[in-house]
PLY file of the C-alpha trace (Angstrom):
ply
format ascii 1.0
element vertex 377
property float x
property float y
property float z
element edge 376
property int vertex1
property int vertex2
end_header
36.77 25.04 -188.79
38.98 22.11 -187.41
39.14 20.76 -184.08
41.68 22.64 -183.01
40.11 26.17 -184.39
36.67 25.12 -182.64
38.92 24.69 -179.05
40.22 28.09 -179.64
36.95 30.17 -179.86
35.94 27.94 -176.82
34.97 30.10 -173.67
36.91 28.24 -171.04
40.16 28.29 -173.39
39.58 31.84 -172.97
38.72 31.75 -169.46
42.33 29.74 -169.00
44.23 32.22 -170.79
42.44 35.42 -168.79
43.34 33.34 -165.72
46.88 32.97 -166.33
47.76 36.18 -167.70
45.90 37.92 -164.28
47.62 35.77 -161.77
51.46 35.95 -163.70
51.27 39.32 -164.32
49.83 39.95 -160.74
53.15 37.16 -159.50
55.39 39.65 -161.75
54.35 43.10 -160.41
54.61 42.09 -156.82
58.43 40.76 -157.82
58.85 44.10 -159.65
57.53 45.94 -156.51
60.68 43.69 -154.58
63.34 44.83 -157.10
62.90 48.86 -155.78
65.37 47.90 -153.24
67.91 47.26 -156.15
67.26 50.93 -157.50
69.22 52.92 -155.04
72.22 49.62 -154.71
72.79 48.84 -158.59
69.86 50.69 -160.97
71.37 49.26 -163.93
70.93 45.57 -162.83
67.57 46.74 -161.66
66.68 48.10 -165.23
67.91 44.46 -166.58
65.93 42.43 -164.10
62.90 44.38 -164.76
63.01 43.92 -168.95
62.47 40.14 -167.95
59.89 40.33 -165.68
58.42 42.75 -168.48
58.98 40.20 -170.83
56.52 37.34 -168.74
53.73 40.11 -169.66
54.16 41.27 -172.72
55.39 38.38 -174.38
52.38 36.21 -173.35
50.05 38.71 -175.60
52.99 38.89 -178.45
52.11 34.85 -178.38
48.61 35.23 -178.97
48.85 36.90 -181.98
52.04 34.80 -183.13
51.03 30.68 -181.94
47.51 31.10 -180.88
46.19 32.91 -183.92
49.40 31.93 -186.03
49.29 35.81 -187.27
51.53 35.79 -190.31
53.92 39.12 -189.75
55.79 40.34 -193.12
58.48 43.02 -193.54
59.26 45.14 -196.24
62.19 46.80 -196.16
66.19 46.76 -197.54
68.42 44.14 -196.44
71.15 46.95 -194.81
68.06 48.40 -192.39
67.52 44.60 -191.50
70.91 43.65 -190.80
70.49 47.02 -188.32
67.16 45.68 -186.14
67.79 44.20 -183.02
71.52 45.68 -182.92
70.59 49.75 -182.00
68.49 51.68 -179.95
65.51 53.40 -182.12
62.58 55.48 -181.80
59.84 53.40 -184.03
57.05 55.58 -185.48
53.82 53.66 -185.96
50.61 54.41 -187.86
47.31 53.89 -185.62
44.89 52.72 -187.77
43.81 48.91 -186.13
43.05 47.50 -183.26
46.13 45.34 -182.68
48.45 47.84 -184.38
50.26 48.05 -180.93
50.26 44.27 -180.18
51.86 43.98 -184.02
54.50 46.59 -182.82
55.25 44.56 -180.04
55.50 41.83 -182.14
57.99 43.59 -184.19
60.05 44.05 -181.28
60.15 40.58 -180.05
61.45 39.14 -183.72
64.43 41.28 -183.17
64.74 40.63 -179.40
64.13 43.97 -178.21
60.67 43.29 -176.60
61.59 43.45 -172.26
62.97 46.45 -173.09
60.46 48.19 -175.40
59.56 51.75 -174.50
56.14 53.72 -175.00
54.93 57.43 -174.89
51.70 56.27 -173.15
48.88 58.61 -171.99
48.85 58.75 -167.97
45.56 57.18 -167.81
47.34 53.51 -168.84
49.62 53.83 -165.30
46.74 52.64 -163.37
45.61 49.71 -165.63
46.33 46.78 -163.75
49.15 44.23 -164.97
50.35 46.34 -168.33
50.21 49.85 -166.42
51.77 48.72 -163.48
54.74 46.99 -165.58
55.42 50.28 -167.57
55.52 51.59 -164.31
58.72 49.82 -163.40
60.23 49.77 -166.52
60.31 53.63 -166.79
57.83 54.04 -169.56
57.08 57.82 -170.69
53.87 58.61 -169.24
51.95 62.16 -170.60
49.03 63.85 -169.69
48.78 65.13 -173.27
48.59 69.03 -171.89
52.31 70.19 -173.25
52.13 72.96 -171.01
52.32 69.96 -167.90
54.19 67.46 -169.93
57.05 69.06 -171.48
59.29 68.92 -167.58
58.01 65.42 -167.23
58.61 63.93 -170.59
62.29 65.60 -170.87
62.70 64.55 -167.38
61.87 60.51 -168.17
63.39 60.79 -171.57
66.96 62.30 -170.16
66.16 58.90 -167.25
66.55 56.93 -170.42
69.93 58.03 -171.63
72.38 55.69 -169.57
69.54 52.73 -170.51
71.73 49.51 -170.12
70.14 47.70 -172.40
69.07 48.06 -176.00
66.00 49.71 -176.64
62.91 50.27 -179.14
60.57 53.80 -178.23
57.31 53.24 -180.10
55.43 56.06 -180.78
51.98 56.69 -182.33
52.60 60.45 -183.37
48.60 60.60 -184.28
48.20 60.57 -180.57
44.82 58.25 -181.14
43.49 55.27 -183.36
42.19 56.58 -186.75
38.12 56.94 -187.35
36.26 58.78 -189.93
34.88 61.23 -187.42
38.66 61.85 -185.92
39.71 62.15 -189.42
37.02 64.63 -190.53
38.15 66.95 -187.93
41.85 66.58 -188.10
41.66 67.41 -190.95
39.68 70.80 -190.76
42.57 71.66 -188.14
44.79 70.70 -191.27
43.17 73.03 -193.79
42.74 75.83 -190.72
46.62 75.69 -190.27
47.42 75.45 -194.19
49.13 71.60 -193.39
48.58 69.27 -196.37
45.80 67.29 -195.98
46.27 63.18 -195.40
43.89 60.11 -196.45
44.46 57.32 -194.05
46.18 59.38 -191.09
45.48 62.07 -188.72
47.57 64.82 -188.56
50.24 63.61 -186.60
51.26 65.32 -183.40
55.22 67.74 -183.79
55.79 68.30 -180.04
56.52 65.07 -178.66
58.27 63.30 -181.41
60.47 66.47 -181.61
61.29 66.63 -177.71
61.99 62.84 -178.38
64.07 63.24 -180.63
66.31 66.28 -179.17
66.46 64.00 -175.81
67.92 60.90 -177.35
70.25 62.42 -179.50
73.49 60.33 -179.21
71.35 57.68 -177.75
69.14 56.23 -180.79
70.77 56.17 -183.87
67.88 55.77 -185.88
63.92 56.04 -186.87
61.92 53.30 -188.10
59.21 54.54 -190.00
56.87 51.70 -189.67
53.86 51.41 -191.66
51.25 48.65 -190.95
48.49 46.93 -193.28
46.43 44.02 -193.33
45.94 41.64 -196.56
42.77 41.21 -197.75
41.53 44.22 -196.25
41.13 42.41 -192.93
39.83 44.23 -189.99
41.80 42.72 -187.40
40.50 42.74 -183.09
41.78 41.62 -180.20
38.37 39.36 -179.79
39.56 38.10 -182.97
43.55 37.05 -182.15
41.57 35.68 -179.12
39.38 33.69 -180.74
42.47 32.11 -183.01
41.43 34.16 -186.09
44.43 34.08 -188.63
45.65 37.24 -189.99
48.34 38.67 -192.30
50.01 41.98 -191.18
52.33 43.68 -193.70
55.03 45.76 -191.90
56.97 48.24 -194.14
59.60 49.76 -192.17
62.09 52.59 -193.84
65.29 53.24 -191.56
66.47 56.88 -190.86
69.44 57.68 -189.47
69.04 60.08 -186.75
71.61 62.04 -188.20
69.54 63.32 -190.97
66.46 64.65 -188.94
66.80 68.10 -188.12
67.55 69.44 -184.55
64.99 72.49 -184.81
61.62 71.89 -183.42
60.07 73.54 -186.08
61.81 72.15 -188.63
61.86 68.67 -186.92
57.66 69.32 -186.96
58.08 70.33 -190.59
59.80 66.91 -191.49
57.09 65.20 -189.44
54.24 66.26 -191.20
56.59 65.21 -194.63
57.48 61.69 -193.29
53.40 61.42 -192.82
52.75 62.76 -196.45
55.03 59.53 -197.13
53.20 57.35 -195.30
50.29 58.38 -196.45
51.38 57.79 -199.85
52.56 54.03 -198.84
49.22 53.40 -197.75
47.81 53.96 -200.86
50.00 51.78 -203.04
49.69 49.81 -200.64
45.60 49.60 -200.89
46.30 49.34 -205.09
49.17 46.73 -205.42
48.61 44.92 -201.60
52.03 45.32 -200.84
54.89 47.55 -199.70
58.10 48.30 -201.63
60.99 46.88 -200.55
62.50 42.95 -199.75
59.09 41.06 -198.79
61.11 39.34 -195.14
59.36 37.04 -192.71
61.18 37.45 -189.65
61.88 34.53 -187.85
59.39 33.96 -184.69
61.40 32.85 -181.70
60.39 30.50 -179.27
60.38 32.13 -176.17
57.20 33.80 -175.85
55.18 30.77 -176.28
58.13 28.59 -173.45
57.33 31.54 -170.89
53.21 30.96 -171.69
53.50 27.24 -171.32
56.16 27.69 -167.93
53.20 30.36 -166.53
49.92 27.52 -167.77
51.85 24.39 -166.23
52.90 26.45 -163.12
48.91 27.92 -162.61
46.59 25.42 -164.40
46.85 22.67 -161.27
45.52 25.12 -158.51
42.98 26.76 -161.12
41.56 23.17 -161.51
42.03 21.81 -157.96
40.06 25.42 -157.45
37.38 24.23 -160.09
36.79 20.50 -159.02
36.46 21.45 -155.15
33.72 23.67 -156.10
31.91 21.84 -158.31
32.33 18.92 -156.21
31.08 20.44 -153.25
27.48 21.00 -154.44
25.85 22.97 -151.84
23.93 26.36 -154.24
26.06 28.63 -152.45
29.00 27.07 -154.45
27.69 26.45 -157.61
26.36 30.81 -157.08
29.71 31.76 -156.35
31.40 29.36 -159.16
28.78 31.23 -161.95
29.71 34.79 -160.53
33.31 33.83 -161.51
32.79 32.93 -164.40
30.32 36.01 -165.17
33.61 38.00 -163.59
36.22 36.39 -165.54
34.23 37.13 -168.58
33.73 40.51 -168.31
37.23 41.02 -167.03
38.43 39.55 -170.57
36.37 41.75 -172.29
36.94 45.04 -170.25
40.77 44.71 -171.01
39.82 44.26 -174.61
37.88 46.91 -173.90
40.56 49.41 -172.83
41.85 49.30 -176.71
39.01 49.92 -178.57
39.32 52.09 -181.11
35.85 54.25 -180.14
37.58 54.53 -176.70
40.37 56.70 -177.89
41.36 60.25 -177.28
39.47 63.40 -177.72
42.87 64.82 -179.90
40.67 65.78 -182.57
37.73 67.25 -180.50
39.80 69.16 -178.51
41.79 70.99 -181.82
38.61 71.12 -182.93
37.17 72.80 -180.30
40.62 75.13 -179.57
40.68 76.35 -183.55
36.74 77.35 -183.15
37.91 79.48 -180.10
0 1
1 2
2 3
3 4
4 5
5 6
6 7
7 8
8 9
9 10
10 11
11 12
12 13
13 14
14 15
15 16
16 17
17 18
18 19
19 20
20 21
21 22
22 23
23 24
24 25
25 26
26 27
27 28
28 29
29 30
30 31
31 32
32 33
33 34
34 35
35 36
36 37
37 38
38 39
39 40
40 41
41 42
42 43
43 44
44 45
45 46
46 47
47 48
48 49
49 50
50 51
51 52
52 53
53 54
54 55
55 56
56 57
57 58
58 59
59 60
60 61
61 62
62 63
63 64
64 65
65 66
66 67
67 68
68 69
69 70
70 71
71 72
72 73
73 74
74 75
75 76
76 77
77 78
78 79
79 80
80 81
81 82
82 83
83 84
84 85
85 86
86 87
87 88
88 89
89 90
90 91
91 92
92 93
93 94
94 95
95 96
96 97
97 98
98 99
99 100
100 101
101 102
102 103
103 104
104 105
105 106
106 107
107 108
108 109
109 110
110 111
111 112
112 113
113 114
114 115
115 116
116 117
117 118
118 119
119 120
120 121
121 122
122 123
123 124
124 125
125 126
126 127
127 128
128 129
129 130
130 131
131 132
132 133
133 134
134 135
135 136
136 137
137 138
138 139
139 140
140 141
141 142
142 143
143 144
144 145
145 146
146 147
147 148
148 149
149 150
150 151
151 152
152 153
153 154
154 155
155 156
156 157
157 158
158 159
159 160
160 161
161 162
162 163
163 164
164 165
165 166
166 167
167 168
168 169
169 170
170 171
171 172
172 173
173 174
174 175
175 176
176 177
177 178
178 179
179 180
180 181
181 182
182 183
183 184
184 185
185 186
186 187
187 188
188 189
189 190
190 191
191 192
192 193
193 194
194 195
195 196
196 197
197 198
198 199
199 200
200 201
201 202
202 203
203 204
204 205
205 206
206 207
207 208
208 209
209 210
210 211
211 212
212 213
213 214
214 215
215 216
216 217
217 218
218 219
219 220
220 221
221 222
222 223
223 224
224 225
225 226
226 227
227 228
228 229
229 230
230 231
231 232
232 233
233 234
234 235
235 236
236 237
237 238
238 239
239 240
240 241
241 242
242 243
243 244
244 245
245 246
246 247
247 248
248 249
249 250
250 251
251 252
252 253
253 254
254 255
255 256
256 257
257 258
258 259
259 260
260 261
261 262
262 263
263 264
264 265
265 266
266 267
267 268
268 269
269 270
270 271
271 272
272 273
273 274
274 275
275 276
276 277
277 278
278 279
279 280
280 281
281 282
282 283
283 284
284 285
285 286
286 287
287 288
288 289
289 290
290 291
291 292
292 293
293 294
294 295
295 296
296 297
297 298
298 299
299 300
300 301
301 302
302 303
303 304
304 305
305 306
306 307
307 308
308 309
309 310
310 311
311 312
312 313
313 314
314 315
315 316
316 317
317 318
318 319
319 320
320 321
321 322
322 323
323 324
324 325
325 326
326 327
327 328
328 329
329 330
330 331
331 332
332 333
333 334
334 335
335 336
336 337
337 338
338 339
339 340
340 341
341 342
342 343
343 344
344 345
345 346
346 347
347 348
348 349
349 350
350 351
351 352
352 353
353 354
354 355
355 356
356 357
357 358
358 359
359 360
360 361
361 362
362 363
363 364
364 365
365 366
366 367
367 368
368 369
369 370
370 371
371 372
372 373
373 374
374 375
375 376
């Protein structure tokens, strides 16, 4: 490990990073709580200023994984899909399998320069996560419940919101509903034999309702799917904790574009092609595991620089009062001061880690239990 790798697994590099991205994104939300007044005066310029205020949060964890770990991010695809990313809306369907699977996703959005406007399904639980939460909030995320019966109103409701979007636009969707484990697969796939679906290997059955009310509500709006499959050489387990602590990793992205054109309009036939496009990906996943690679043109997409100039604008703007903070604690002496600079440092830490925390894989969703528990019934 060089000098520069030993600086990265450092605490207080960490402790600077946690620091920055708090305060920002705290900076951002209370200017994206000041743009409401556009809403009802212009919403479309509101919808634009919010995608860049978006973009001072999401691109500063997009530049962990591409300058502080120096994550190497390869496509596999054909060269007329490529020429197609960045230039139309899309709903992008992602396996669920890793850790950072949604941090790569983002990162797939930012090569293409869709990032500040990237749109979720996200369970409702994620609105009141501070700094990421409260951003989706004002950039009119899909938030679900994951109780159809509730959600269907809602999610047509925000989905329809999203039809006179302004600016381009990527939906990324984890149809699984949850991050893959044995356990989750074991039982998704008893609900696959119990409902005579073919069974899968490295997915869980993936969910028909949502990606079909998606796909009926954007009609006219996306023109496409990305079916994006994701990988890791080596059989690398990549974490969060690891992209933190500057671990290098090598993501393989292969990406198949489908018109929108040719997915059917009927929900059950829409579920039907679902469950085939997942039969597909399953199948990817194990070439993928024999050969270690995708088909298709091996691209590296081209990182651009403005995740890492918004990081360094946030750092320069926030690192002089963080150490002014420091030194005039430290400097002061008295045990009261040196108690309350250890408790911050004990809270800092196990704020880092509690936001790592949040996208653990063993903290997902009880999908599986619950069909589980509904086909015993």
């Amino acid at each position: 490990m060089g000098i520069l790798g030993f600086l990265k697994s450092q605490f207080l590099c960490h402790l600077i990073i946690c620091y920055v991205f708090i305060v920002s994104g705290l900076i951002v939300n209370l200017l994206q709580l000041c743009t409401l007044v556009l809403w009802p005066i212009n919403k479309q310029f509101y919808r634009k200023v919010n995608c860049k205020l978006a973009y001072c949060i999401s691109s500063q964890l997009v530049m962990l994984l591409e300058w502080w770990s120096g994550t190497e991010c390869t496509i596999y695809t054909d060269q007329e899909s490529y020429k197609q990313f960045g230039k139309e809306s899309a709903i992008v369907v992602l396996n669920h399998n890793f850790e950072i699977d949604f941090l790569c996703g983002w990162t797939f959005c930012e090569r293409f320069g869709v990032l500040g406007s990237a749109k979720v399904l996200a369970k409702k639980e994620l609105a009141y996560v501070p700094l990421i939460g409260w951003m989706w909030y004002f950039l009119e995320i899909v938030f679900c419940t994951r109780k159809w019966e509730q959600d269907r109103i809602t999610v047509v409701q925000s989905l329809n919101n999203l039809r006179d979007y302004p600016e381009k636009f990527w939906l990324l969707l984890h149809c699984e509903g949850t991050r893959f484990t044995e356990k989750k697969h074991e039982i998704s796939m008893q609900v696959a034999e119990a409902k005579g679906l073919p069974k899968l290997k490295h997915h869980l059955l993936p969910r028909t309702k949502g990606f079909s009310i998606t796909v009926q509500s954007l009609r006219n709006v996306v023109t496409a799917v990305y079916d994006s499959t994701l990988n890791f050489r080596n059989h690398e387990n990549p974490t969060l904790l690891g992209v933190l602590n500057g671990k290098k990793y090598h993501a393989d992205l292969c990406v198949r574009r489908i018109p929108l054109e040719n997915i059917p309009e009927d929900e059950a036939e829409c579920a039907a092609w679902l469950h085939q496009l997942y039969q597909e990906k399953d199948a990817l996943q194990e070439d993928y595991y024999k050969t270690g690679k995708f088909p298709g043109t091996a691209i590296v997409p081209p990182r651009r620089p403005w995740s890492l100039v918004n990081c360094l604008f946030w750092t320069s703007l926030l690192l002089y009062p963080f150490f002014t903070f420091l030194v005039s604690m430290i400097s002061g002496g008295s045990s009261v001061t040196l108690i309350s600079f250890t408790l911050l440092l004990v809270a800092a830490s196990v704020g880092v880690r509690w936001m790592i925390g949040v996208t653990e894989i063993d903290k997902g969703s009880n999908y599986g239990n619950n069909d589980a528990k509904r086909k015993q019934e």
